[in-house]
N, C-alpha and C positions, 0 to 999 in steps of 0.2 A: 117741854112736853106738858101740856093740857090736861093728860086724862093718864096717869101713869099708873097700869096695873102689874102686880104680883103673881106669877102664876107659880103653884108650890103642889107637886104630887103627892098624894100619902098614901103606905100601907102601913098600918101597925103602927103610928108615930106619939101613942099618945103621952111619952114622955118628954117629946118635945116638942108639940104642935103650938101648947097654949105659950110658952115663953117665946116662941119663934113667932106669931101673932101679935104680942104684945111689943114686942122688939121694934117688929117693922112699923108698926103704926107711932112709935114714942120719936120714930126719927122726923117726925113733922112734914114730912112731903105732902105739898101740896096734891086736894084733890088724889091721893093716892087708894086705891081699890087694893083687896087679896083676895087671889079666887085659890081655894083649897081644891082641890079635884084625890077625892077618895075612892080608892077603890073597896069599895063596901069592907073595911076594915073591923076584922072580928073582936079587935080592942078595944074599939067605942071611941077609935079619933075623931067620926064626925061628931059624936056627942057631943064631944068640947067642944067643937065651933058653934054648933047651935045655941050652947048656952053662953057665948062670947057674943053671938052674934047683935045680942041687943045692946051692948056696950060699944059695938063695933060697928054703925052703919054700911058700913064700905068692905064690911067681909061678907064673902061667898065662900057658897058650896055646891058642890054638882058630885055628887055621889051615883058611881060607877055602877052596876051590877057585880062585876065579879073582878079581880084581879087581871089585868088584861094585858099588861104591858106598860112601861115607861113614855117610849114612842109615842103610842094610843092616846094615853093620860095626857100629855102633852098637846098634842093635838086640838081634844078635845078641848083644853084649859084656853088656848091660844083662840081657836076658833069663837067661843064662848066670849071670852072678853072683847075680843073685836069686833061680836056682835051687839055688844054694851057697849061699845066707843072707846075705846083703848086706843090710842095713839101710841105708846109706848109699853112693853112686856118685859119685865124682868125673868128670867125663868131660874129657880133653884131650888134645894133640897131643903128637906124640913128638918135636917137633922142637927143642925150647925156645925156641919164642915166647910158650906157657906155661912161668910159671916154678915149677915143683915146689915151691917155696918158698912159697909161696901157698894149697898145697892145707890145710896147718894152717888157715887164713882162712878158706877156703870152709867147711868142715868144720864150722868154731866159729857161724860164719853160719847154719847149718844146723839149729842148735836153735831157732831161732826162725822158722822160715822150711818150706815145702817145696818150693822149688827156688831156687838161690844164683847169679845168674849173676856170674860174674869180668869186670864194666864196663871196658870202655877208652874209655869216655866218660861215668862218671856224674861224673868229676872234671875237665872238662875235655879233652884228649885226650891219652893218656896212651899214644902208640903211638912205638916206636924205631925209624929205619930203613928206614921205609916210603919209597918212592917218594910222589911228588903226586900221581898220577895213579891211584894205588891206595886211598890215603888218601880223594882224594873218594870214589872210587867204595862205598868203605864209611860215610864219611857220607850220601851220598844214600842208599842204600840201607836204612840205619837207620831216615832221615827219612822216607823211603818206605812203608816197610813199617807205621809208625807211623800214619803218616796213614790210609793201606786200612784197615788194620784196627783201628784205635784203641786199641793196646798201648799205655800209657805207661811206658815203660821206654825209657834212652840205648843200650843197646847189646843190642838183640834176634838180631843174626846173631853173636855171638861165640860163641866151643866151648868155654870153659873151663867149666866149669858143678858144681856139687853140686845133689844128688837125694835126698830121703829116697827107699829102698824102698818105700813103701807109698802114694807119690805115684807114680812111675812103675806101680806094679801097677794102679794104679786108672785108670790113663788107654789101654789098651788100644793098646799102642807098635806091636805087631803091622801096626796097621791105618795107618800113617804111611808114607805114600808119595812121597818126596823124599829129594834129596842136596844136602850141598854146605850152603850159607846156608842155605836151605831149609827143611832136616830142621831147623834150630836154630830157623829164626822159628815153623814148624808146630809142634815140642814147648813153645816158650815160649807159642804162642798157645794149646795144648790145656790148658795148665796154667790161663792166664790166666780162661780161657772155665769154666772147672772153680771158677772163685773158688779156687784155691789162693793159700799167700802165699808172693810172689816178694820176694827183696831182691836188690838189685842191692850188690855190694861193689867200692871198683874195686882194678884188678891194671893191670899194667905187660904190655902188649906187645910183644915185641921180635920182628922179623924174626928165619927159620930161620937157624941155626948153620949144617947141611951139609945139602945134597941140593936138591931144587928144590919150586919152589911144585904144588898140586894145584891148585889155583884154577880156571877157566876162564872163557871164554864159555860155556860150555852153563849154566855153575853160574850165572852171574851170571844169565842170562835165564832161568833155571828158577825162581828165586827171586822176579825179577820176576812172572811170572805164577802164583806161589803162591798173593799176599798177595790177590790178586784172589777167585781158588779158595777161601779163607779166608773172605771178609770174606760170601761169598754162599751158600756150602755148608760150612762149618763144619772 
């Protein structure tokens, strides 16, 4: 890949934006870009980036109005860099439960492939630090969304993921209305639905470093009555 960007959502990250910046750029990828996409964070995480950003030619910012959604954020971040020429999109958290160490894997996955999801269960369960009660709730939910819709794939709601550009262009991201677990089962299932080739690679999960979970009830039951919305209206 030619033009490989980072696409990383934030709210409130600013205990871990500048080390998750420094990380992905020390891994030497070629020609590699990071578009931070903020939602106007009352912490001051775009702050950090602005004052990284001279250090940093190839970091970006597109700061939100207001908190809007994961989905949204995404969107925008994807759209944005393929507007700048992105041939490849890494998409993941700022928090390091993605480990920046990984993105070279996704990456290499990606030649064979047009979208690379980072498994925390194609091997097994390969998650750090979870709670049990969190733990199931995203095994059912795997198994769940699976069953509705008949994805064959172990880990359909996780976020780490690589994108060839010309796979995201073609599936019309615009039109994707959900957050949270959601927007990940809806993008993996429009791929899926599209006959694209998906490989699952697995990665190592680890609970956030600093700041607090996004998760919710609303996420969790939006997601439940996605796979449904899926399985009947596409």
């Amino acid at each position: 890949m030619k033009s490989p960007w980072v696409v990383i959502p934030t709210y409130n990250e600013k205990g871990n934006i500048e080390r998750m910046v420094r990380d992905l750029f020390a891994l030497r990828i070629n020609n590699l870009s990071v578009l931070i996409v903020d939602d106007n964070s009352p912490d001051g995480t775009a702050d950090i980036i602005k004052k990284l950003q001279p250090e940093f030619p190839a970091l970006h910012l597109s700061v939100r109005d207001k908190k809007n959604g994961l989905g949204p954020a995404y969107i925008h971040g994807f759209t944005l860099s393929l507007s700048m020429g992105a041939d490849s999109i890494v998409q993941m958290d700022a928090d390091f439960s993605h480990d920046p160490g990984d993105v070279p894997k996704l990456l290499h996955a990606l030649q064979d492939a047009d979208l690379v999801i980072g498994s925390r269960y194609s091997h097994g369960i390969s998650i750090i630090n979870w709670p049990l009660r969190r733990l199931l709730i995203s095994i059912f939910g795997n198994v769940y969304a699976n069953l509705v819709t008949g994805m064959p794939y172990k880990d359909v709601t996780g976020g780490f993921k690589a994108w060839r550009g010309e796979t995201l262009q073609s599936m019309n991201i615009s039109s994707v209305d959900a957050d949270g677990y959601g927007f990940q089962i809806a993008m993996n299932y429009r791929a899926w639905k599209m006959k694209k080739r998906i490989l699952e690679v697995p990665i190592i999960f680890t609970e956030r470093r600093e700041g607090q979970s996004k998760m919710s009830k609303a996420i969790v039951r939006e997601a439940l009555l996605l796979v449904w919305k899926l399985r009947f209206f596409g």
